[in-house]
C-alpha positions as CSV (number, residue, x, y, z in Angstrom):
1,X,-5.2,-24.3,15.1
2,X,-8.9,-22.1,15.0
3,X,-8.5,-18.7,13.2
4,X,-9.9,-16.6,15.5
5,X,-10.8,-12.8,14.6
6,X,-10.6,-9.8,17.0
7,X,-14.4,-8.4,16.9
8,X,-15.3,-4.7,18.2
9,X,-19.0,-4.8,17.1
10,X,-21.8,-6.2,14.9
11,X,-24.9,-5.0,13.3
12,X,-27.6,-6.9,13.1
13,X,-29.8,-5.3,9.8
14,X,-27.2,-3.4,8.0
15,X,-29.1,-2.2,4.6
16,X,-26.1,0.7,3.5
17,X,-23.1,-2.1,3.4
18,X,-24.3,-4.3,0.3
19,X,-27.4,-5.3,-0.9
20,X,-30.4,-6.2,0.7
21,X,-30.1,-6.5,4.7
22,X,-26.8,-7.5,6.1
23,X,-24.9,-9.0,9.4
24,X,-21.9,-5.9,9.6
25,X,-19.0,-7.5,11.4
26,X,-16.6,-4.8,12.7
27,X,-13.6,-5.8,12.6
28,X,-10.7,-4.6,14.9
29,X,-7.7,-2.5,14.4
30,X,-7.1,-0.3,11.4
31,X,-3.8,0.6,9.9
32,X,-4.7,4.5,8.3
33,X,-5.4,7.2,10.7
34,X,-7.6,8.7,8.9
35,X,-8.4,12.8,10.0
36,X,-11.6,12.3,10.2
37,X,-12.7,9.0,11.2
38,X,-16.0,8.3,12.8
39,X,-14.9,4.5,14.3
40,X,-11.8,6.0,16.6
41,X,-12.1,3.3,19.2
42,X,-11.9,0.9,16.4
43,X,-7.8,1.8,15.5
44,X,-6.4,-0.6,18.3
45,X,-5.5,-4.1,17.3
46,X,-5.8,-5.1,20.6
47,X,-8.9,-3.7,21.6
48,X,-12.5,-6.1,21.0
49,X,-13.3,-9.6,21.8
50,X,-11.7,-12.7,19.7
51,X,-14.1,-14.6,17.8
52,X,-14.0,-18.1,15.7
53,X,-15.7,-17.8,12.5
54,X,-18.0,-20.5,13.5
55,X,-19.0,-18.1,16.1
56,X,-19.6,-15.2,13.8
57,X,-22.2,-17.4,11.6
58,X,-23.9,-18.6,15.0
59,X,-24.2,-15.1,15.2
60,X,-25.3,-13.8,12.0
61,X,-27.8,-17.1,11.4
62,X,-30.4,-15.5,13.8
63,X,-30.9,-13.2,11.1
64,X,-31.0,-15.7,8.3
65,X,-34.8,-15.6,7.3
66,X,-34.3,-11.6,6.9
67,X,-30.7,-11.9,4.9
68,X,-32.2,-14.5,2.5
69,X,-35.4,-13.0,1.7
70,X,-33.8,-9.6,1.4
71,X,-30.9,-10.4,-1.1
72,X,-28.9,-9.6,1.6
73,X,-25.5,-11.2,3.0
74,X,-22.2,-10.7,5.3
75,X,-20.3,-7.8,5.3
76,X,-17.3,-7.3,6.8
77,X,-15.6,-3.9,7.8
78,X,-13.8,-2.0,10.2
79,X,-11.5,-0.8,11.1
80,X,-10.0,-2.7,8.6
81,X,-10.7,-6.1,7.8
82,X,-7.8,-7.0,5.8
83,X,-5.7,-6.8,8.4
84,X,-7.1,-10.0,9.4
85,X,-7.5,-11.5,6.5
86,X,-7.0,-15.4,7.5
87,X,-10.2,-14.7,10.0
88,X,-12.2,-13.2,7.1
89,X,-11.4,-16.0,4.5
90,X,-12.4,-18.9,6.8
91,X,-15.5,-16.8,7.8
92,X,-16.0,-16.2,4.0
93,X,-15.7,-20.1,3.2
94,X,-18.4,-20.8,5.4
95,X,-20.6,-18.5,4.7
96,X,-20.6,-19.4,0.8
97,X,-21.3,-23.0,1.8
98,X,-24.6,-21.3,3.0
99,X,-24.7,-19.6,0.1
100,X,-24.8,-16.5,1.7
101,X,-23.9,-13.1,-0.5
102,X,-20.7,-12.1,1.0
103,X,-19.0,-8.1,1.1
104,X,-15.8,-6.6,2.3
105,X,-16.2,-2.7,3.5
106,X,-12.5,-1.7,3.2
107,X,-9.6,1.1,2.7
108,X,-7.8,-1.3,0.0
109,X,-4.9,-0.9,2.2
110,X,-3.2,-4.1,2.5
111,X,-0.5,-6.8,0.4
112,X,-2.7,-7.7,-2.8
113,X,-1.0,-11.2,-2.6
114,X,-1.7,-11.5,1.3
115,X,-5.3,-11.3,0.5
116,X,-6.1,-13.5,-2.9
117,X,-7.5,-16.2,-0.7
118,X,-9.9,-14.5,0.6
119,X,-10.8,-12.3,-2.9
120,X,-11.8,-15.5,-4.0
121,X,-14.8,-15.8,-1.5
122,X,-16.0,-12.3,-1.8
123,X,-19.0,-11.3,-3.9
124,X,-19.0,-7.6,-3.3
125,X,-15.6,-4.9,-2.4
126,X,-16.6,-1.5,-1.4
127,X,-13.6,0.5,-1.5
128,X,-13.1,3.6,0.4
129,X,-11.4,5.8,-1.8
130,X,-9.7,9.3,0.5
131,X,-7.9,10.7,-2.2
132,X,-6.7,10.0,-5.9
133,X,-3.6,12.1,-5.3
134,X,-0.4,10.4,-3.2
135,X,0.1,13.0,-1.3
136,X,-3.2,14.5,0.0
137,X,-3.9,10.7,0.3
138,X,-1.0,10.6,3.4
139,X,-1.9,13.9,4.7
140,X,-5.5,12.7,5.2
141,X,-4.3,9.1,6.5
142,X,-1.0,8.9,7.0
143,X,-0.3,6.3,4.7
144,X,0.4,6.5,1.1
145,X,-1.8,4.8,-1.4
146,X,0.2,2.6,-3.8
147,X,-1.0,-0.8,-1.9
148,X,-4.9,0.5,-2.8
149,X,-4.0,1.4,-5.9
150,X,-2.6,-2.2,-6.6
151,X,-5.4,-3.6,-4.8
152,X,-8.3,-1.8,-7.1
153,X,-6.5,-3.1,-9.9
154,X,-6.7,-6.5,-8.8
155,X,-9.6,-6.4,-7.4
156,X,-11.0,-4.9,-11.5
157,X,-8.8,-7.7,-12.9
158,X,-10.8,-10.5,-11.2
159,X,-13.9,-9.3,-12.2
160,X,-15.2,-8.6,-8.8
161,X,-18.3,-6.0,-8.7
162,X,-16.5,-2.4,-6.7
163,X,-18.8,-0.2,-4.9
164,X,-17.0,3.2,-4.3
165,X,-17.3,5.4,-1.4
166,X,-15.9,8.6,-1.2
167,X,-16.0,11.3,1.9
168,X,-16.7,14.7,0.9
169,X,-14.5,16.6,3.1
170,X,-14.8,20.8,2.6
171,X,-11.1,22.0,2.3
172,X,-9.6,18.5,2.0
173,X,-11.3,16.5,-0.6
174,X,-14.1,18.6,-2.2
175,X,-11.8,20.8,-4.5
176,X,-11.9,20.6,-8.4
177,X,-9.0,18.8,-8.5
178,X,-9.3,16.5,-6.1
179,X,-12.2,15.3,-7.3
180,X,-10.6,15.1,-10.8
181,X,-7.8,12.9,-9.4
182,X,-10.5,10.6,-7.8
183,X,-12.3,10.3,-11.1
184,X,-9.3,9.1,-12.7
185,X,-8.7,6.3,-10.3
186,X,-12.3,5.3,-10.4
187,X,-12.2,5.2,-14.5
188,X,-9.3,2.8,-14.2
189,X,-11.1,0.1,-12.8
190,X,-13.8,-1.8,-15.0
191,X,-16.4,-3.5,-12.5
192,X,-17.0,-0.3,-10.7
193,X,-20.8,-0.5,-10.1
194,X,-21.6,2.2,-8.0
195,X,-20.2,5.5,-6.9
196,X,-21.2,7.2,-3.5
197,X,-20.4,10.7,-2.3
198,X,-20.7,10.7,1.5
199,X,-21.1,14.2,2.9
200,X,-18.3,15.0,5.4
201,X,-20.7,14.7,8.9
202,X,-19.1,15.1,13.4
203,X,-21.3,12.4,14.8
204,X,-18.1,10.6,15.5
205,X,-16.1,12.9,17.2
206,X,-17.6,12.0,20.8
207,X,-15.4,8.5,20.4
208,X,-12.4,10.6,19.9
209,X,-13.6,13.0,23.1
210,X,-14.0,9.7,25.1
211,X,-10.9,8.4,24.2
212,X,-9.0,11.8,25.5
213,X,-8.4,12.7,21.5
214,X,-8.2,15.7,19.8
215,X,-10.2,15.9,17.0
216,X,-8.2,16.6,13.9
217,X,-11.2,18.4,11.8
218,X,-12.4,20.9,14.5
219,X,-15.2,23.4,13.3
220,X,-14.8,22.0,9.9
221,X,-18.5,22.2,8.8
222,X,-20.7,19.7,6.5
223,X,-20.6,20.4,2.7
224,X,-23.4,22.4,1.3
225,X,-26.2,20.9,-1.5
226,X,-24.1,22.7,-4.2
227,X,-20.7,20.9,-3.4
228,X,-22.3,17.8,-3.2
229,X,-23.7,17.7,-6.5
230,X,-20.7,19.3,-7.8
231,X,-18.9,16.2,-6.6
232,X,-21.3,13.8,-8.0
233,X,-21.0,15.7,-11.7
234,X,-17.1,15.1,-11.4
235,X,-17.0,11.7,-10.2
236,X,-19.8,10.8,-12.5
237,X,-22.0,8.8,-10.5
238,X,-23.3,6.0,-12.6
């Protein structure tokens, strides 16, 4: 039997998901609930449209010429891709046939040995690290974050290149020791590449209005210049 994938979205010249331009797929479903999350209509599993992989390539080879000459690829994310990780790894196989770069955009939260397979197809993880502390990590999530812990690792032990992103979040993950916490996660893992600070922003808080939502983060505002750069002297952006 055809793996097929549940699909909300794609993107057709992605150039902040990986190098060079990319085909985003967007996958379906996501386990965390995260407070502030700007994909909100992305949480149900059974939301989207099913795809084969075959399909997805049809997809993403209309954009070939651009993804080639670019040094771009495939990247998958979410929601949460590895919650469907059988769909990614046959979508992965084919696309390195094509040679064709290929990224997974995730939260790390998933069984490490659920998702070896498909580790061994993927150029490119960037991991979006909430919190290096347990707790703070469920409070912003509601999950705890011993699987992406365990993941990282793994992910470090295989050599494969990590491309952190971190939220800046005033009052939840912009403090001192937060960001210390964090650090210390990061410095753990050895093929870390590239560390991102992404300033806390609301322009996804219409999905959770249309959805009959509450938004979790109301009148929390955007981090100022100063916390930002305060963040990136902590995390030591390399």
């Amino acid at each position: 039997m055809k793996k097929t994938g549940r699909i909300h979205s794609f993107e057709s010249f992605g150039t902040v998901d990986g190098p060079g331009i990319r085909f985003v797929v967007f996958m379906q479903g996501c386990p965390l609930r995260c407070v502030y999350c700007h994909n909100r209509d992305m949480w149900d599993v059974t939301e989207g449209k099913e795809y084969l992989p075959e399909e997805v390539i049809e997809e993403a080879k209309k954009y070939i010429n651009y993804i080639k000459f670019s040094g771009g690829g495939i990247t998958v994310t979410g929601g949460e891709p590895l919650l469907q990780p059988d769909f990614v790894t046959e979508l992965f196989k084919i696309a390195k046939k094509m040679d064709i770069h290929t990224a997974v955009d995730t939260s790390g939260f998933a069984d490490t040995d659920n998702v070896k397979e498909l580790l061994e197809y993927t150029d490119l993880v960037l991991l979006d690290i909430k919190h290096g502390d347990e707790k703070k990590h469920k409070e912003i999530t509601g999950v705890e974050n011993e699987k992406i812990k365990k993941f990282a690792k793994y992910v470090s032990d295989i050599n494969i290149p990590i491309w952190i992103r971190y939220v800046l979040i005033p009052g939840l993950t912009d403090g001192e020791e937060d960001l210390k916490k964090t650090a210390d996660f990061i410095k753990g893992l050895k093929t870390v590449k590239n560390v991102e600070v992404l300033p806390y922003h609301t322009m996804g808080v219409y999905k959770w209005e249309e959805l009959g939502c509450k938004y979790p983060l109301k009148g929390v505002k955007e981090p100022d210049l100063e916390s930002i750069a305060k963040a990136k002297e902590i995390l030591d952006i390399l």
